[in-house]
C-alpha positions in Angstrom: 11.6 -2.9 15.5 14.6 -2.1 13.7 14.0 -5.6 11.3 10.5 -4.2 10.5 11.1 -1.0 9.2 13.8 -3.3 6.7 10.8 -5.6 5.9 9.1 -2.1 5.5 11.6 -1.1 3.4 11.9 -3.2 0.3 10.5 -3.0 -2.9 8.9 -6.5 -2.3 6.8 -4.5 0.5 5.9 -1.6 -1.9 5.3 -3.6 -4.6 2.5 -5.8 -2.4 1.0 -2.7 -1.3 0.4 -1.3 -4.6 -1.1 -4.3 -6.4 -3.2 -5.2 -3.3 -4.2 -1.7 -3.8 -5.5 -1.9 -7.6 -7.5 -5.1 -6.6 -9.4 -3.3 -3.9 -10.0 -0.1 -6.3 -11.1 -2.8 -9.0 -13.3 -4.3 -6.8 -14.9 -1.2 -5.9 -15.4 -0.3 -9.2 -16.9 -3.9 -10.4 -19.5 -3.7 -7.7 -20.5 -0.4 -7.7 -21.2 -0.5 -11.5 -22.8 -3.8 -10.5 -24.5 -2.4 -7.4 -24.0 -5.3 -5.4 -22.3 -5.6 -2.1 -19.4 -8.3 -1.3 -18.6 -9.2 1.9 -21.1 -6.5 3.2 -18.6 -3.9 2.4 -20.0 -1.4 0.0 -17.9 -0.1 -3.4 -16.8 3.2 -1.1 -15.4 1.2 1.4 -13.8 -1.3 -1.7 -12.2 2.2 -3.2 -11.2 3.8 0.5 -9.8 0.5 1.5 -7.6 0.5 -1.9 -6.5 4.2 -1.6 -5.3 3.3 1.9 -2.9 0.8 0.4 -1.8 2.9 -1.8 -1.0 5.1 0.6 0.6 2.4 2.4 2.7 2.2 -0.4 3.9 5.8 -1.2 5.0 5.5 3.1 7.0 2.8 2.1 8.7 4.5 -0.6 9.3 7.3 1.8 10.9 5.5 4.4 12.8 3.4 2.0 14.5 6.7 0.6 15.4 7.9 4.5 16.3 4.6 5.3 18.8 4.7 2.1 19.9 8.3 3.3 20.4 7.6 6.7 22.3 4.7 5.6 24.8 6.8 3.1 25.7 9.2 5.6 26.9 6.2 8.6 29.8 4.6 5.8 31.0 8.1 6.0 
């Protein structure tokens, strides 16, 4: 567990969230000014799907700050 949240953690991790984010919110908004459908997700599911990762990310960014924190405060 303890090796995932360091995966988690990194700015690698992050970094993945938030440009898998802008492709999903660019997809949604390609095909819903197209008015198609891909995959048989509609454009709100597209622009949900990409706000979720972008959400992923800011919870990354979160724990990466407690994980620094909680990491200062054992090398006192």
């Amino acid at each position: 567990m303890n090796n995932l949240l360091t995966f988690t953690s990194r700015p690698a991790a992050i970094l993945f969230f938030r440009i898998f984010g802008l492709c999903l919110l660019i997809t949604g908004l390609v095909t819903a000014a197209l008015n198609i459908t891909l995959g048989g997700l509609t454009p709100t599911i597209w622009i949900l799907l990409g706000l979720g990762s972008f959400m992923g990310a800011i919870c990354n960014t979160l724990f990466a700050i407690r994980y620094h924190i909680e990491n200062k405060d054992l090398r006192k």
